[in-house]
N, C-alpha and C positions, 0 to 999 in steps of 0.2 A: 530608132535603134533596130538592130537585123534583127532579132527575135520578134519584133510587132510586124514584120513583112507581111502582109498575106497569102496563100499560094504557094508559100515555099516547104519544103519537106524539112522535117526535123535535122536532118544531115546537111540541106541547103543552109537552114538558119546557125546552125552550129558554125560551120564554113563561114559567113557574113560575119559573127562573132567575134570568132579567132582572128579574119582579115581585121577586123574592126580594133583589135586589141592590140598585133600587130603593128597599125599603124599609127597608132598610141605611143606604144613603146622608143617605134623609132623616131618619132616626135623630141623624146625627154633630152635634154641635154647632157651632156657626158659631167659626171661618169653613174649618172643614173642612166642613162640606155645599154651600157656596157651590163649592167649589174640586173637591170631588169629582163632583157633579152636574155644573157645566162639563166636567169629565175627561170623565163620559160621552159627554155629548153629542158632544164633538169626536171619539172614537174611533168610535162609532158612524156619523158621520157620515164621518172621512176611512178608518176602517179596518172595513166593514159586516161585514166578513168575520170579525172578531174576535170572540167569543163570549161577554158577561160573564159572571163566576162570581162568587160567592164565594172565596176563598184565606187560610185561616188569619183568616178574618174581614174583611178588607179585599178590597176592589172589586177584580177582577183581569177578565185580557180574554185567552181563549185562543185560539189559533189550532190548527187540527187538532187539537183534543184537549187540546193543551199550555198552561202560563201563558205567555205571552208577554210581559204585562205588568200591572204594579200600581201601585195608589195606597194609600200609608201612613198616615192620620192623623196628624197630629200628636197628637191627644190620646189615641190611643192606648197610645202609648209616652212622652207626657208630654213632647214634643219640644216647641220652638220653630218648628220649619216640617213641615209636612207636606212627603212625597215620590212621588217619579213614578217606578218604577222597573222593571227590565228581567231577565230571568233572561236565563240562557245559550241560551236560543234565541234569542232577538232576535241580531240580524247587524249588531253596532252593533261589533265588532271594530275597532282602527287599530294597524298594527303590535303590539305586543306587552302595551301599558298601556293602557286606553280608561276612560269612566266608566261604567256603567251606573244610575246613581241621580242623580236632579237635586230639589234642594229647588224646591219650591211655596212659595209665602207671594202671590200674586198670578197673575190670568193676565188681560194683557191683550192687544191681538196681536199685541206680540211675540212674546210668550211662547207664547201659541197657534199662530202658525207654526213657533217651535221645534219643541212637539207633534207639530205636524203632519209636519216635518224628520227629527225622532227615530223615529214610526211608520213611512216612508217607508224608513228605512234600516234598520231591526228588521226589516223586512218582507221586504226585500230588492226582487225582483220581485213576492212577493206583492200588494203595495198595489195597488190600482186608481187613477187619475187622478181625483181628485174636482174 
């Protein structure tokens, strides 16, 4: 994995990463590389702060360290939709029941400002104002 590299500078293994994620992505078969590839973009762009990885083989984006969130394939697990989902560090909390998982099958903007909605409030104050 790029992060065990030896030698390399934290910006080098960040870089190995990302390529690494990248070429993950463009891997998946349509219309999960369509949906995944968008995922990036919009997280990179509204969340910079987020760090793609790898996570049990699906696109994941951590923050400090941590998963904070992922994208499922659908053809991974042989679903009908791919997903967009959240571990317990996202601060997506609402009283006592909330969802953490939201099905893909399209992102157009609405659906993209969802994204953008759901990073926003995972993030809590983290998020910067894009």
């Amino acid at each position: 994995m790029a992060r065990e590299k030896p030698g390399l500078t934290p910006k080098e293994r960040a870089a190995l990463t990302e390529a690494e994620v990248l070429r993950t992505l463009e891997a998946f078969p349509e219309p999960d590389r369509t949906l995944a590839l968008r995922l990036h973009t919009l997280i990179q762009h509204w969340a910079p702060e987020l760090s793609p990885r790898l996570w049990y083989g699906m696109p994941a984006y951590a923050w400090k360290g941590k998963v904070l969130c992922f994208f499922q394939p659908a053809h991974k697990f042989k679903t009908r939709y791919a997903t967009l989902g959240f571990t317990d560090l996202a601060q997506l909390d609402e009283g006592t029941f909330w969802p953490v998982a939201f099905a893909v099958k399209a992102l157009g903007q609405e659906e993209e400002e969802k994204v953008r909605q759901l990073l926003r409030k995972a993030l809590g104050e983290g998020l910067e104002e894009a």
